[in-house]
N, C-alpha and C positions, 0 to 999 in steps of 0.2 A: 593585577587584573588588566588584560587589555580591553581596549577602548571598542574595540571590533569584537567581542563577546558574545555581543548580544545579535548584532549582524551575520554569525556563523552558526548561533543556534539555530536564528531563524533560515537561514540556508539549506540548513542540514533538514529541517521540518520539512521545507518545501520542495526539496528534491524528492523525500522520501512520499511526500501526498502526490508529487506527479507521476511517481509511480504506483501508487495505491490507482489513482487513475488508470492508467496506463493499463496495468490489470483488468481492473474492470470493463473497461469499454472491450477489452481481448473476450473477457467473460460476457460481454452481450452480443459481437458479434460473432461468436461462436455458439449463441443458444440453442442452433437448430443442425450441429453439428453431429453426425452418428459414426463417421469416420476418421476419427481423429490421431489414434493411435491402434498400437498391435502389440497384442497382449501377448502369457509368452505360449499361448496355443494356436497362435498365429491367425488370429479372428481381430478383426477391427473393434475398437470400443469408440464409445460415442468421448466426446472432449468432457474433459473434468474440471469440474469451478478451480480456479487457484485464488488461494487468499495471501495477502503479506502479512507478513508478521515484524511489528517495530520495535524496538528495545534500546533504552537509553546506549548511548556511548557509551559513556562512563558503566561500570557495573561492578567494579572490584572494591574490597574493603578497601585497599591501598590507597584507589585515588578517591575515596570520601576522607580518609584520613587524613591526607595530604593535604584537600581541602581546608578541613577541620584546623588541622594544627597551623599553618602557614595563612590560612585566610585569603589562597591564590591557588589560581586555577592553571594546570599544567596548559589546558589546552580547551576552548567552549566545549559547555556540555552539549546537549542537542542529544537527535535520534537518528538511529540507522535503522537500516533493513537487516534482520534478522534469515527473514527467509524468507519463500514466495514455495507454498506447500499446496497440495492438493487436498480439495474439498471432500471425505471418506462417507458422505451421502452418498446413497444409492440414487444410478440411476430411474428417471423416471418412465413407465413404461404402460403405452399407449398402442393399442388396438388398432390395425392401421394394415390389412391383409393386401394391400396395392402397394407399398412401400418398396424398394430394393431394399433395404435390409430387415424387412420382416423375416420371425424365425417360420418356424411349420406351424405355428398353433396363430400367425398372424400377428404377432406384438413385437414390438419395435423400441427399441431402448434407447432413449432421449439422454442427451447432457443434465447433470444434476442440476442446470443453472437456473435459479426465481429471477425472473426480468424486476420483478418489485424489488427484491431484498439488493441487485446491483442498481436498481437507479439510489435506491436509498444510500449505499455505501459509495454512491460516487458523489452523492450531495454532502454524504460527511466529508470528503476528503474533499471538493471544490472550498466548502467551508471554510474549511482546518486549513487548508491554501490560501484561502481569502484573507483568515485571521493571521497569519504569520507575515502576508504582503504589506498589511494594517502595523501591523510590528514592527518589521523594517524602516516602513517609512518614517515610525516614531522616531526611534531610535537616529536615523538619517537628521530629522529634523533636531534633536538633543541634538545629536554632534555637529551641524551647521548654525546654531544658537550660543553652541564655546565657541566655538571657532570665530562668533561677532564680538564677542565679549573681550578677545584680544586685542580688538583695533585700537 
C-alpha cells in the first residue's frame, strides 16, 4: 500500500465535486434559457438540467479480490465521473403571450431547472469539497509527523 493512497482518493473526490459544481452553477445560469438546443424537428428547446453521475473506480470482482487476497491495492480507490446525463423532467410551462418564443395559445416552455434543488446540490458538493480538503490535509499532516519521527 502506498503512502499517497489516501492523497489520491482524496484528489479523485475533489475533482469529481468540482465538477459536480461546475455543472450546476451551468444549471443556474442557464435557468432562464428557452433556446438552447434544436431538436430533430428543427424547433429550439429550452436548456435541460444535466446531473453527474459518480461511481467508484474500482468496480470489478477482480480488483476487490485482489484486494482481498493480497491485502494491496493495485492502484487508490477513489471516484470518477461516470457521466453527466440529462435531467428527463418535463419542461416547465408558463403563460407568457409577450414572450418570443411563445407557441399560439401563449405558453412558453421554460428549462426543467428548480433554482432551490441546484443551490442545494451545489452546497452538497462545496461540502463533499470541503470534507475531502479536511482530509488531505490530515493525511498531509500524518505524513509530515513520520517524516519527524526519522530525525
Amino acid at each position: 500500500m502506498s503512502i499517497f493512497n489516501a492523497l489520491n482518493t482524496s484528489a479523485s473526490a475533489l475533482t469529481a465535486q468540482r465538477l459536480r459544481m461546475d455543472v450546476t452553477s451551468s444549471n443556474i445560469a442557464n435557468a432562464q434559457t428557452t433556446r438552447a438546443t434544436v431538436n430533430e424537428a428543427g424547433e429550439y428547446e429550452p436548456y435541460r438540467r444535466k446531473m453527474v453521475v459518480l461511481e467508484p473506480k474500482e468496480r470489478s470482482f477482480h480488483s476487490f479480490l485482489h484486494k482481498a487476497t493480497t491485502n494491496r491495492t493495485k492502484e487508490a480507490s477513489g471516484v470518477k465521473v461516470a457521466n453527466i446525463i440529462e435531467d428527463d423532467e418535463p419542461f416547465k410551462v408558463v403563460f407568457n403571450p409577450s414572450h418570443p418564443d411563445a407557441n399560439e395559445a401563449g405558453y412558453v416552455q421554460l428549462p426543467n431547472v428548480d433554482p432551490l434543488k441546484e443551490m442545494v446540490d451545489l452546497m452538497s458538493a462545496t461540502r463533499s469539497y470541503e470534507a475531502n480538503i479536511t482530509s488531505m490535509n490530515a493525511t498531509k499532516n500524518m505524513l509530515l509527523k513520520a517524516l519527524e519521527i526519522g530525525k
